[in-house]
mmCIF file of the N, C-alpha and C atoms, coordinates in Angstrom:
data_MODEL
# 
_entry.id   MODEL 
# 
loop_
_atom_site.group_PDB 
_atom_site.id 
_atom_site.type_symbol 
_atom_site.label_atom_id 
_atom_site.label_alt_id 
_atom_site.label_comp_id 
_atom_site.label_asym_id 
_atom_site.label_entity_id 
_atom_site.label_seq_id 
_atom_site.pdbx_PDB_ins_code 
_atom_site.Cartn_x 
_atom_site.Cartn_y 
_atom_site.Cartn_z 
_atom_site.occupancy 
_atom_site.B_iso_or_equiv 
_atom_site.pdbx_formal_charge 
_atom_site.auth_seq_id 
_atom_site.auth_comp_id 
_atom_site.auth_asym_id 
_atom_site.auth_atom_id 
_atom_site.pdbx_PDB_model_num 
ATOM 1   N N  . UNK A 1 1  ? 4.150   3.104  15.849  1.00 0.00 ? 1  UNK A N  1 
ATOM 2   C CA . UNK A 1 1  ? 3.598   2.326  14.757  1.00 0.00 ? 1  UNK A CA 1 
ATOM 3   C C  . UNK A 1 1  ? 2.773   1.200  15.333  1.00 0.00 ? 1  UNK A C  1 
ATOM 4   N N  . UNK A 1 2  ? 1.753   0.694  14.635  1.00 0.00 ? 2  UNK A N  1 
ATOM 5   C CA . UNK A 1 2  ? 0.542   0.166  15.099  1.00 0.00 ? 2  UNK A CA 1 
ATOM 6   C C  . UNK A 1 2  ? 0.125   -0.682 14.098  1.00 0.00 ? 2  UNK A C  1 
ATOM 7   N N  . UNK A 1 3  ? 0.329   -1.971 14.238  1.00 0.00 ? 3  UNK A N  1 
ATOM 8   C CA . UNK A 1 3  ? -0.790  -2.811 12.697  1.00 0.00 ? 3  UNK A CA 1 
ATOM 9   C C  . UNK A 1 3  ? -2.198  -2.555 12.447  1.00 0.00 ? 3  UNK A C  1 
ATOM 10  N N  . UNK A 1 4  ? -2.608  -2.228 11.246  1.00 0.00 ? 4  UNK A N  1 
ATOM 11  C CA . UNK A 1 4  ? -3.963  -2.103 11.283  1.00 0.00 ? 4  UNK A CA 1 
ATOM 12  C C  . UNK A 1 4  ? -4.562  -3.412 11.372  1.00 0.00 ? 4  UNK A C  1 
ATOM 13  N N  . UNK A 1 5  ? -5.913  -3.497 11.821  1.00 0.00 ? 5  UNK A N  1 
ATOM 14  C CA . UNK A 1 5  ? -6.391  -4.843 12.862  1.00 0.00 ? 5  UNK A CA 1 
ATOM 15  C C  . UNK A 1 5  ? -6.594  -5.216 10.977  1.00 0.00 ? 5  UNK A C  1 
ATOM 16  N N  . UNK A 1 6  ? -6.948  -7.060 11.456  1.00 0.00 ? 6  UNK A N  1 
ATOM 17  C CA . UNK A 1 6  ? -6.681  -8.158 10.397  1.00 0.00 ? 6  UNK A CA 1 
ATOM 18  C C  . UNK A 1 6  ? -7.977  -7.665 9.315   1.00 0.00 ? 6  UNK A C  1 
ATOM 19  N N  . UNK A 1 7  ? -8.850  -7.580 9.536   1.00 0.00 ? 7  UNK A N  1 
ATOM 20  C CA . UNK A 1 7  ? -10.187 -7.588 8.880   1.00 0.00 ? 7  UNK A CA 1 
ATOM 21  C C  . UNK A 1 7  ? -10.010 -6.205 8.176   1.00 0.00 ? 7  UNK A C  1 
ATOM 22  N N  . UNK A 1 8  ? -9.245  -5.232 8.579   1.00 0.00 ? 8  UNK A N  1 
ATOM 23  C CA . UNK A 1 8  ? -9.321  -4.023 7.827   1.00 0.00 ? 8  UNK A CA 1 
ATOM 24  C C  . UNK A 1 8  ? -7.794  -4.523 7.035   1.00 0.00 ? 8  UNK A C  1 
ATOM 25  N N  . UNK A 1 9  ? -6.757  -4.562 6.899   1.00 0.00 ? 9  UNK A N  1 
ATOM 26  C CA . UNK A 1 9  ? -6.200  -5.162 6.252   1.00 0.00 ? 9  UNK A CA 1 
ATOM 27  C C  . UNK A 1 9  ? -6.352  -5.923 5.135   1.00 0.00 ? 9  UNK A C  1 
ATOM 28  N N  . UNK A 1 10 ? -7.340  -6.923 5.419   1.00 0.00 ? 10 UNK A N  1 
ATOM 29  C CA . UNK A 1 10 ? -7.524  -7.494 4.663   1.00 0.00 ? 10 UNK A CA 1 
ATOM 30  C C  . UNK A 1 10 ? -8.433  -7.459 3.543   1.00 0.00 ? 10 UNK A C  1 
ATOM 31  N N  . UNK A 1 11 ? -8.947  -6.250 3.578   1.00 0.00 ? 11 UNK A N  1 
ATOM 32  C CA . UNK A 1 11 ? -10.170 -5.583 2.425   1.00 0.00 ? 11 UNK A CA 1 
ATOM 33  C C  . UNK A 1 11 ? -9.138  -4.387 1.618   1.00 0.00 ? 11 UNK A C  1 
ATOM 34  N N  . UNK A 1 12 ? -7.858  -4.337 1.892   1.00 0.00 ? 12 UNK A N  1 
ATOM 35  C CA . UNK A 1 12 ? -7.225  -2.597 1.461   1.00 0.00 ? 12 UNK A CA 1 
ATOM 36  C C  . UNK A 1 12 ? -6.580  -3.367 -0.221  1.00 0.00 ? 12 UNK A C  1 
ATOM 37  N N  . UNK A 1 13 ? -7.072  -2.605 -0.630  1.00 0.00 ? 13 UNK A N  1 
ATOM 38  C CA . UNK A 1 13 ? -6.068  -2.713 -1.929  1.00 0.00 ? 13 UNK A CA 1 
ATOM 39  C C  . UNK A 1 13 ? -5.270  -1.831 -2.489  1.00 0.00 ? 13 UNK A C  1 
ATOM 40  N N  . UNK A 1 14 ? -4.507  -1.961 -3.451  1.00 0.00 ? 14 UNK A N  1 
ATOM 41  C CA . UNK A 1 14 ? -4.149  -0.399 -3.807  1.00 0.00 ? 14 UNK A CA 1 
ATOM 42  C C  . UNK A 1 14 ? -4.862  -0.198 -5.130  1.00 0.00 ? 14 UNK A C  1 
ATOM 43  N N  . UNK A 1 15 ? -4.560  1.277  -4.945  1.00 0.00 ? 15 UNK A N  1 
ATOM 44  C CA . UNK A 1 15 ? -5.578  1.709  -6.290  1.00 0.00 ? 15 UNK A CA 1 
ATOM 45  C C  . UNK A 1 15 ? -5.219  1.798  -7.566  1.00 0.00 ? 15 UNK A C  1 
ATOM 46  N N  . UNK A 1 16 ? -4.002  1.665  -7.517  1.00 0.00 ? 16 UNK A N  1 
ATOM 47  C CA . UNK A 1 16 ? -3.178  1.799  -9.023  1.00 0.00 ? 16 UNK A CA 1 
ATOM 48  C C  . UNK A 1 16 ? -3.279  0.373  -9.729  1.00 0.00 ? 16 UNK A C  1 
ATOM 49  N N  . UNK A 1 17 ? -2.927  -0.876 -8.930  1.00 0.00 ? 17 UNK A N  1 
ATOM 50  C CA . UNK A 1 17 ? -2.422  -2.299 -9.596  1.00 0.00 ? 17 UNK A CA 1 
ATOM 51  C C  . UNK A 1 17 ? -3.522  -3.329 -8.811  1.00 0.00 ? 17 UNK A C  1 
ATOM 52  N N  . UNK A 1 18 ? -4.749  -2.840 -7.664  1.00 0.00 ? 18 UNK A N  1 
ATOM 53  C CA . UNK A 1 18 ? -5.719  -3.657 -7.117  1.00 0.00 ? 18 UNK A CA 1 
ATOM 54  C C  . UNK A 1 18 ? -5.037  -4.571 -6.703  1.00 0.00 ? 18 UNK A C  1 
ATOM 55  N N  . UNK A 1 19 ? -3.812  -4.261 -6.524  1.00 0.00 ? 19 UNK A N  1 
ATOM 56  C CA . UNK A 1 19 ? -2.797  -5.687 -5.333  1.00 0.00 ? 19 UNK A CA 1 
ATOM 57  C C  . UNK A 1 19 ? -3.716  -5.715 -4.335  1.00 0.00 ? 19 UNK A C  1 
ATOM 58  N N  . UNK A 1 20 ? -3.302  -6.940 -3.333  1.00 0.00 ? 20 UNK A N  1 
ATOM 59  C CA . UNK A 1 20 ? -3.677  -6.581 -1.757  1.00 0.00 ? 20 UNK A CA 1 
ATOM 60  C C  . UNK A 1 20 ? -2.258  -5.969 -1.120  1.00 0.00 ? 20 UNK A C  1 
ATOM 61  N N  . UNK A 1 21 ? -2.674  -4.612 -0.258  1.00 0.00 ? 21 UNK A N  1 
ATOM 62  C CA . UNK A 1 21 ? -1.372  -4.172 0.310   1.00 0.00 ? 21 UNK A CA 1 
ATOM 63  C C  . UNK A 1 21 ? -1.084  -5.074 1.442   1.00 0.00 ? 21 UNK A C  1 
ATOM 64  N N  . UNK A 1 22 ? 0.324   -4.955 1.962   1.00 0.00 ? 22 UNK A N  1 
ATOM 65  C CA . UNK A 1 22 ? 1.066   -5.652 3.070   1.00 0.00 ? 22 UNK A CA 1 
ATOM 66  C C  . UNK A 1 22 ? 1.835   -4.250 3.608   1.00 0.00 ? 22 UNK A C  1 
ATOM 67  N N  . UNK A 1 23 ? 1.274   -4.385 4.997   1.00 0.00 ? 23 UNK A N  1 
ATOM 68  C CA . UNK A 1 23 ? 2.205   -3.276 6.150   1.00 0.00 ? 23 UNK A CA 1 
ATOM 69  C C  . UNK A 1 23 ? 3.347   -3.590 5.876   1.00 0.00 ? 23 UNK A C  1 
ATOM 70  N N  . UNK A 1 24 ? 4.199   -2.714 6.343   1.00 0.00 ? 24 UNK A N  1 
ATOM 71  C CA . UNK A 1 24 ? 5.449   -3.018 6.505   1.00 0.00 ? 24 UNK A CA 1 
ATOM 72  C C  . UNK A 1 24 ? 5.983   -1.421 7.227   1.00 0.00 ? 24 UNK A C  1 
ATOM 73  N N  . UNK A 1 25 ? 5.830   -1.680 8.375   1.00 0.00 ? 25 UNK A N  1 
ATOM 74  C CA . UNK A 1 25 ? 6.055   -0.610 9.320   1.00 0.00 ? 25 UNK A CA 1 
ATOM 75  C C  . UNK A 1 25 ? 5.008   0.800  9.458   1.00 0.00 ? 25 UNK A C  1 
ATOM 76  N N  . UNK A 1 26 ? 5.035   1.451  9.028   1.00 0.00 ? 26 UNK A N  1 
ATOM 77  C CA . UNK A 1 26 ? 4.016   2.584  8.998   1.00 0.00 ? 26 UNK A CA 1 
ATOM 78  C C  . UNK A 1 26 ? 3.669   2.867  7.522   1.00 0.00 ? 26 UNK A C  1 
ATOM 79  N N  . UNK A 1 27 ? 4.230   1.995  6.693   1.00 0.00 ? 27 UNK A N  1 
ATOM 80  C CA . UNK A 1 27 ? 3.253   2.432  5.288   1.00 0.00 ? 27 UNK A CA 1 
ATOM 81  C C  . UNK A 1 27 ? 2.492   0.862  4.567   1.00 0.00 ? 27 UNK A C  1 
ATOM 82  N N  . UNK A 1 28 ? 2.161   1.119  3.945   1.00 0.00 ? 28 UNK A N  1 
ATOM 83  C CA . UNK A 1 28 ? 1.582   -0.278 3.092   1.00 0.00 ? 28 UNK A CA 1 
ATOM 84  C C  . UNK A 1 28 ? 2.123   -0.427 1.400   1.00 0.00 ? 28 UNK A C  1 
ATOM 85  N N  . UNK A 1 29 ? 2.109   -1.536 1.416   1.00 0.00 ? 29 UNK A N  1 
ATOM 86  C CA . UNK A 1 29 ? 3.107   -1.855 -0.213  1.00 0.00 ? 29 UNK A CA 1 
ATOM 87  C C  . UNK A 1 29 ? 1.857   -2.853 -0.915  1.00 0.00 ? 29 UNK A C  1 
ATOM 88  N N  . UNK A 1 30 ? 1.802   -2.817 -2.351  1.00 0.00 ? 30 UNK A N  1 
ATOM 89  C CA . UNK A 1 30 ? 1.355   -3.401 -3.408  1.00 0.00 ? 30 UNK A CA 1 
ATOM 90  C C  . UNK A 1 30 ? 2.127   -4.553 -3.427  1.00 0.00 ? 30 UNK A C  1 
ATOM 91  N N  . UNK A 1 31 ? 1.154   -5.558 -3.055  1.00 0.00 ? 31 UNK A N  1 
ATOM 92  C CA . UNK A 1 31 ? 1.931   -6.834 -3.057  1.00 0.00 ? 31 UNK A CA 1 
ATOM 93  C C  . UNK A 1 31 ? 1.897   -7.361 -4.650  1.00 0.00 ? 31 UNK A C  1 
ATOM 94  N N  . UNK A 1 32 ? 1.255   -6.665 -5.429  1.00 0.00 ? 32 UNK A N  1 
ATOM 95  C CA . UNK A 1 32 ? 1.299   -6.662 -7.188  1.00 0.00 ? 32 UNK A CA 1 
ATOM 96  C C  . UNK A 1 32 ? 2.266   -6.023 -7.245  1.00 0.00 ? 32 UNK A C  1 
ATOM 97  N N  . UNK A 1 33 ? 2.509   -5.631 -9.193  1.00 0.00 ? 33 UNK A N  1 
ATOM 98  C CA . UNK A 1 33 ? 3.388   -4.879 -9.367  1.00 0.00 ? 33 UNK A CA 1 
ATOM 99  C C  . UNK A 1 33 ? 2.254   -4.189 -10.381 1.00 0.00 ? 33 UNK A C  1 
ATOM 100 N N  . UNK A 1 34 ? 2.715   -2.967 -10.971 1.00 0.00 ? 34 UNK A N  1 
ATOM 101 C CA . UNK A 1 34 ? 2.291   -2.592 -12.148 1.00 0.00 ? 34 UNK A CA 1 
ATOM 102 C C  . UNK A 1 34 ? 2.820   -2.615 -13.199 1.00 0.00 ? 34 UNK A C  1 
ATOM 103 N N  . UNK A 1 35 ? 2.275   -1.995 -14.949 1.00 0.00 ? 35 UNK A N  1 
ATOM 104 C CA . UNK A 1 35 ? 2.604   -2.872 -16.108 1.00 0.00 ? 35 UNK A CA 1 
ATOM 105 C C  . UNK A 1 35 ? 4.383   -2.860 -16.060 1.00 0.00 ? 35 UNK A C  1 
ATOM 106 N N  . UNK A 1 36 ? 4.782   -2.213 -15.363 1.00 0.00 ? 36 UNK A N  1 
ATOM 107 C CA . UNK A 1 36 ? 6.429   -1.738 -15.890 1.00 0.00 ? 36 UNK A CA 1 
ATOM 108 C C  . UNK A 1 36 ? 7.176   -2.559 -14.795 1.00 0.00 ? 36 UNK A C  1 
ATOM 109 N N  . UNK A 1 37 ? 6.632   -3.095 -13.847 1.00 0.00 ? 37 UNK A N  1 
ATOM 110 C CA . UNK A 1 37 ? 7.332   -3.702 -12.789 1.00 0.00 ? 37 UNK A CA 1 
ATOM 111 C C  . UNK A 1 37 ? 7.089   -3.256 -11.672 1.00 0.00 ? 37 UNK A C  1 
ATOM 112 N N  . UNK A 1 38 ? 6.753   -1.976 -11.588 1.00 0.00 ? 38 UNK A N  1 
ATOM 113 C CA . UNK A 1 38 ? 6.852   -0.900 -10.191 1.00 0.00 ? 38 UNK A CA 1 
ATOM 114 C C  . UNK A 1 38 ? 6.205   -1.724 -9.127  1.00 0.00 ? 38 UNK A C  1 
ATOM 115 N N  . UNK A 1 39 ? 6.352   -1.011 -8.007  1.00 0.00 ? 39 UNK A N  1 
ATOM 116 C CA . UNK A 1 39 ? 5.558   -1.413 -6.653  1.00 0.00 ? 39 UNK A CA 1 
ATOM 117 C C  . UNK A 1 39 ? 5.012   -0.115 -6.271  1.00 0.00 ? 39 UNK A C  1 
ATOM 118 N N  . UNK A 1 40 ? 3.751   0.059  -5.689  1.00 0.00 ? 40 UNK A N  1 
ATOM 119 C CA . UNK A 1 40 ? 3.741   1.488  -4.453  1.00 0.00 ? 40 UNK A CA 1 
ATOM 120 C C  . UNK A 1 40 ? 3.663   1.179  -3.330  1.00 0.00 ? 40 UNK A C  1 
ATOM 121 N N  . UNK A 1 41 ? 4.053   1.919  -2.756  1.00 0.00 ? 41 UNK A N  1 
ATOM 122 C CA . UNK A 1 41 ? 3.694   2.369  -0.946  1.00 0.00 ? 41 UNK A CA 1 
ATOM 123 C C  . UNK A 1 41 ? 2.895   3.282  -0.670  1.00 0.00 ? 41 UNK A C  1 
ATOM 124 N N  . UNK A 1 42 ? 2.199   3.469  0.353   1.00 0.00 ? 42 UNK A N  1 
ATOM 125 C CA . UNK A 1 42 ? 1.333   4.389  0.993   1.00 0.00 ? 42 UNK A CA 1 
ATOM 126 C C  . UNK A 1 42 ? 1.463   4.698  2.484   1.00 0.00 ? 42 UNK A C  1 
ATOM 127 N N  . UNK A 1 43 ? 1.615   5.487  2.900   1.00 0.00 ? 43 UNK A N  1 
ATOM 128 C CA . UNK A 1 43 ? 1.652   5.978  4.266   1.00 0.00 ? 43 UNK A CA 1 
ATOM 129 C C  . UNK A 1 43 ? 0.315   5.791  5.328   1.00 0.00 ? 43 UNK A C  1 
ATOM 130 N N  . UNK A 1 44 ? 0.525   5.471  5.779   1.00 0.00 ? 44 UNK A N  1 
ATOM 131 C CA . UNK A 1 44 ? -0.435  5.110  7.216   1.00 0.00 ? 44 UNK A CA 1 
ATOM 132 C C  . UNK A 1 44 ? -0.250  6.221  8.084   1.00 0.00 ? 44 UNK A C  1 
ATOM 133 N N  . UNK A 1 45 ? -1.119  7.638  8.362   1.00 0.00 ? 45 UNK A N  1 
ATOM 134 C CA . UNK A 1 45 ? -0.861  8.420  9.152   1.00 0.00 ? 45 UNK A CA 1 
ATOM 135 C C  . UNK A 1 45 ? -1.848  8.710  10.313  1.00 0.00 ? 45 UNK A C  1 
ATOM 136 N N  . UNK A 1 46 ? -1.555  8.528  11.319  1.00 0.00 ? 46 UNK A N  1 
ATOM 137 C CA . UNK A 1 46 ? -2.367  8.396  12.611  1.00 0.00 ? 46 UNK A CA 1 
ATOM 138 C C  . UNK A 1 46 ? -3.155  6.661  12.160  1.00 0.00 ? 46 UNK A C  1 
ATOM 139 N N  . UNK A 1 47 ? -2.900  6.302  12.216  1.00 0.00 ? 47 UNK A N  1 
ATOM 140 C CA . UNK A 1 47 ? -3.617  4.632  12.048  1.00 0.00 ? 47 UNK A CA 1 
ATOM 141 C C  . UNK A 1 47 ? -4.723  4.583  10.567  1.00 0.00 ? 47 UNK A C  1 
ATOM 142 N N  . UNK A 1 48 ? -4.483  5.693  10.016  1.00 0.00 ? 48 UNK A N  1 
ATOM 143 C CA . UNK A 1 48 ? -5.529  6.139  8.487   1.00 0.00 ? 48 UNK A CA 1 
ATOM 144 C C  . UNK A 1 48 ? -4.539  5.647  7.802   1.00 0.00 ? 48 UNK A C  1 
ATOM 145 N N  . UNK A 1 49 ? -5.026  4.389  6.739   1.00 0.00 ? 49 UNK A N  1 
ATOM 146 C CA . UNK A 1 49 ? -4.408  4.074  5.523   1.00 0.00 ? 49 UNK A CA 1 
ATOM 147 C C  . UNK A 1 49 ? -4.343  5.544  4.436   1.00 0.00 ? 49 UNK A C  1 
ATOM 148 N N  . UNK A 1 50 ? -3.490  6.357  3.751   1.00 0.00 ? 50 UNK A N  1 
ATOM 149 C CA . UNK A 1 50 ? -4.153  7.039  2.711   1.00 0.00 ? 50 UNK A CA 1 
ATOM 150 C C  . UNK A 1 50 ? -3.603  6.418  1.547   1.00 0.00 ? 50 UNK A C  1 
ATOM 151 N N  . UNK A 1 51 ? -4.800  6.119  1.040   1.00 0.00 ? 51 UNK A N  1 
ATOM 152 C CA . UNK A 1 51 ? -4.925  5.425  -0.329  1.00 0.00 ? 51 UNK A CA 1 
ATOM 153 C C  . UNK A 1 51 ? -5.080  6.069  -1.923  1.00 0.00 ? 51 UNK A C  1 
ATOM 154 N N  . UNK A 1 52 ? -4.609  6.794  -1.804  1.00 0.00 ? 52 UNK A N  1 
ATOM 155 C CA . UNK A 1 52 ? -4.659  8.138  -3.104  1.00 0.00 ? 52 UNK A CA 1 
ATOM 156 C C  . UNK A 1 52 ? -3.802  7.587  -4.288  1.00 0.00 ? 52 UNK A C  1 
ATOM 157 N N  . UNK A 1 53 ? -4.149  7.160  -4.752  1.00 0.00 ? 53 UNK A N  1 
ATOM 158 C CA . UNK A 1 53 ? -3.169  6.829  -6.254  1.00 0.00 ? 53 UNK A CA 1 
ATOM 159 C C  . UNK A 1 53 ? -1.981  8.308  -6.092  1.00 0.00 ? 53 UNK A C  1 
ATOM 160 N N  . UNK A 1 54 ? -2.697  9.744  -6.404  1.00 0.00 ? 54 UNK A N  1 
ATOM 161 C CA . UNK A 1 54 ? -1.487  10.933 -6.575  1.00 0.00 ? 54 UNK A CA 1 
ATOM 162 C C  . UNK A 1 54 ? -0.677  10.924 -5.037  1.00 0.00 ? 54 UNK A C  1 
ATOM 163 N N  . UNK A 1 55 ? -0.727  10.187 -4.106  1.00 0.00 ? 55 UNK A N  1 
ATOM 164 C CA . UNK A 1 55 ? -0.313  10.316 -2.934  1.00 0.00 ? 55 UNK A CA 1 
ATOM 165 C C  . UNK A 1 55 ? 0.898   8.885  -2.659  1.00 0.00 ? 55 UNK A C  1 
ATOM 166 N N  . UNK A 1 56 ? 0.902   8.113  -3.519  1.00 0.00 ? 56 UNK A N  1 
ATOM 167 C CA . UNK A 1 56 ? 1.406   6.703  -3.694  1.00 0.00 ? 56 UNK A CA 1 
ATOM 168 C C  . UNK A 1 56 ? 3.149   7.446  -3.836  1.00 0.00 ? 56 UNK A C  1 
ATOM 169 N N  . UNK A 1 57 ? 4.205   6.211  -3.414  1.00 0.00 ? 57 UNK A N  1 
ATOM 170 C CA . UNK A 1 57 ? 4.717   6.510  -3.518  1.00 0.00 ? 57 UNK A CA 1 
ATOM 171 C C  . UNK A 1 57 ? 5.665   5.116  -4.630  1.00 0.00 ? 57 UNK A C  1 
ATOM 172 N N  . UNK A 1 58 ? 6.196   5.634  -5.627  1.00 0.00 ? 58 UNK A N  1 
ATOM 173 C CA . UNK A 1 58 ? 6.672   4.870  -6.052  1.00 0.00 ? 58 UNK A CA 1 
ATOM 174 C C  . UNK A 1 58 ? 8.043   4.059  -6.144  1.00 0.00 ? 58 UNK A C  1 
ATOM 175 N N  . UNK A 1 59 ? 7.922   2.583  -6.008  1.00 0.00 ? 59 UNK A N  1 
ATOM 176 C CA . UNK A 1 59 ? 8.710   1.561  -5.888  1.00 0.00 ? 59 UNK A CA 1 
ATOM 177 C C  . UNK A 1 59 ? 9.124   0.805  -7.256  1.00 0.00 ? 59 UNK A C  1 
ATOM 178 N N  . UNK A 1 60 ? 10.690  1.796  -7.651  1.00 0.00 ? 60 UNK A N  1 
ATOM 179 C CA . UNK A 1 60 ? 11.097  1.260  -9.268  1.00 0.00 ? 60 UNK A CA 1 
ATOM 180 C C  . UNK A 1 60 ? 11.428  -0.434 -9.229  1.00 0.00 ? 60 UNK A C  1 
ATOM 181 N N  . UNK A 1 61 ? 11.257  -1.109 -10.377 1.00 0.00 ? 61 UNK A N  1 
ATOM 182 C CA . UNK A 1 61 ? 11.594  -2.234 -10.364 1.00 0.00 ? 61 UNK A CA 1 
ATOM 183 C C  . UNK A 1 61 ? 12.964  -2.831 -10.377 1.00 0.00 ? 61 UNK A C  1 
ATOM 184 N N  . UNK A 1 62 ? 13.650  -4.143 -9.841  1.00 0.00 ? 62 UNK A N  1 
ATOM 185 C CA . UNK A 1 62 ? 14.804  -3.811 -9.099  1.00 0.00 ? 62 UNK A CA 1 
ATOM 186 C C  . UNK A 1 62 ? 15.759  -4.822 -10.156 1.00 0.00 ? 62 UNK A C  1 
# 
């Protein structure tokens, strides 16, 4: 696992809630929530953010 460098980071959003994501080990999280509370994650595979809304993984509200 590898941080993606600051400047690319710092342009990623997610596509569902336009949070800014935050790494957190090999995937990235919606530092928003969406209308119901949720959070997503996304997987970082080979150092590629994939940013796919149908590829998101969802984070129920707690």
């Amino acid at each position: 696992m590898s941080n993606l460098p600051t400047q690319l980071s710092a342009q990623l959003r997610c596509p569902i809630t336009a949070s800014p994501l935050i790494q957190h080990g090999s995937t990235l999280v919606s530092s928003g929530t969406g209308a119901h509370g949720e959070t997503y994650s996304y997987r970082i595979v080979e150092g590629i953010p994939v940013l796919l809304a149908e590829e998101a993984t969802l984070i129920p509200h707690r």
